[in-house]
C-alpha positions in Angstrom: 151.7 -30.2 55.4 150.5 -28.6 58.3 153.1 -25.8 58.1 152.6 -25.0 55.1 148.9 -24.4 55.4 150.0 -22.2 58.4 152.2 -20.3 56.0 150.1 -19.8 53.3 147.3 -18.7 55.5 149.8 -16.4 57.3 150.8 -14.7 53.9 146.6 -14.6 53.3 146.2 -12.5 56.3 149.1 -10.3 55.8 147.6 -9.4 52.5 144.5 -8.8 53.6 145.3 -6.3 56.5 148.7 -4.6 54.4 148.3 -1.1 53.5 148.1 -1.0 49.2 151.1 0.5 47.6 150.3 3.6 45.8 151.1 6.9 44.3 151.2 8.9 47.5 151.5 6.4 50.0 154.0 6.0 52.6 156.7 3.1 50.6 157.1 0.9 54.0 158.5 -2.4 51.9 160.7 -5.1 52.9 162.6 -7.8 50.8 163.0 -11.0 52.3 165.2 -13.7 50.9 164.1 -17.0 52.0 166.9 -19.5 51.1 169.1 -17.0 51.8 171.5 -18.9 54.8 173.9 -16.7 57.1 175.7 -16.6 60.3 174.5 -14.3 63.0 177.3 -11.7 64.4 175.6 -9.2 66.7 177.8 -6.5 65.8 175.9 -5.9 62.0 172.7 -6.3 63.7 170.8 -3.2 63.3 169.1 -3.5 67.5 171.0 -0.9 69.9 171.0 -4.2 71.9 174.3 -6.8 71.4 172.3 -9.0 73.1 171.2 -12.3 71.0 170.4 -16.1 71.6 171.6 -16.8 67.6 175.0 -15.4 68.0 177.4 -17.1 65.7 174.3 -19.5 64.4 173.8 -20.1 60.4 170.4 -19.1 60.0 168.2 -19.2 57.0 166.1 -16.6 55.7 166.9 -12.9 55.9 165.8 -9.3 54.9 167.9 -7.9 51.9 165.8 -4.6 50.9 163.7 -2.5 53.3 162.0 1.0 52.9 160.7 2.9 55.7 158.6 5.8 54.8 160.5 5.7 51.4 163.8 5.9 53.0 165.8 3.0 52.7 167.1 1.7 55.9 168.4 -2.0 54.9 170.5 -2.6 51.8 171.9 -6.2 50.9 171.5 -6.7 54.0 173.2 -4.0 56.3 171.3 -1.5 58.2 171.9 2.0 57.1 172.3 3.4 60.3 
């Protein structure tokens, strides 16, 4: 119970501080799957670093979609590099 009232009041607090999306504005958005389980392999990570604690770990959760100044730079998943 407790984590979930941490969660929700995380998501609160993102809201309230998160830019608006709107004609004009800079299109930073990110699509997270939550359910979404994988293995970690440090090679498709996007980080200039090969460097990870989770290597090889099934993990769940995981960005599918991000824009960046209205660029896409993460699609299903991979870094667009």
């Amino acid at each position: 119970m407790a984590r979930a009232a941490l969660r929700v009041r995380a998501v609160e607090e993102f809201i309230r501080v998160a830019p608006a999306i709107a004609v004009g504005a800079a299109a930073n958005l990110t699509v997270f799957d939550p359910e979404a389980s994988w293995t970690v392999e440090a090679t498709a990570l996007a980080s200039k670093s090969r460097n990870t604690p989770y290597q090889g770990r099934t993990v769940r959760g995981r960005v599918r979609h991000t824009l960046l100044n209205g660029r896409a730079v993460v699609i299903d998943g991979a870094a667009q590099r």
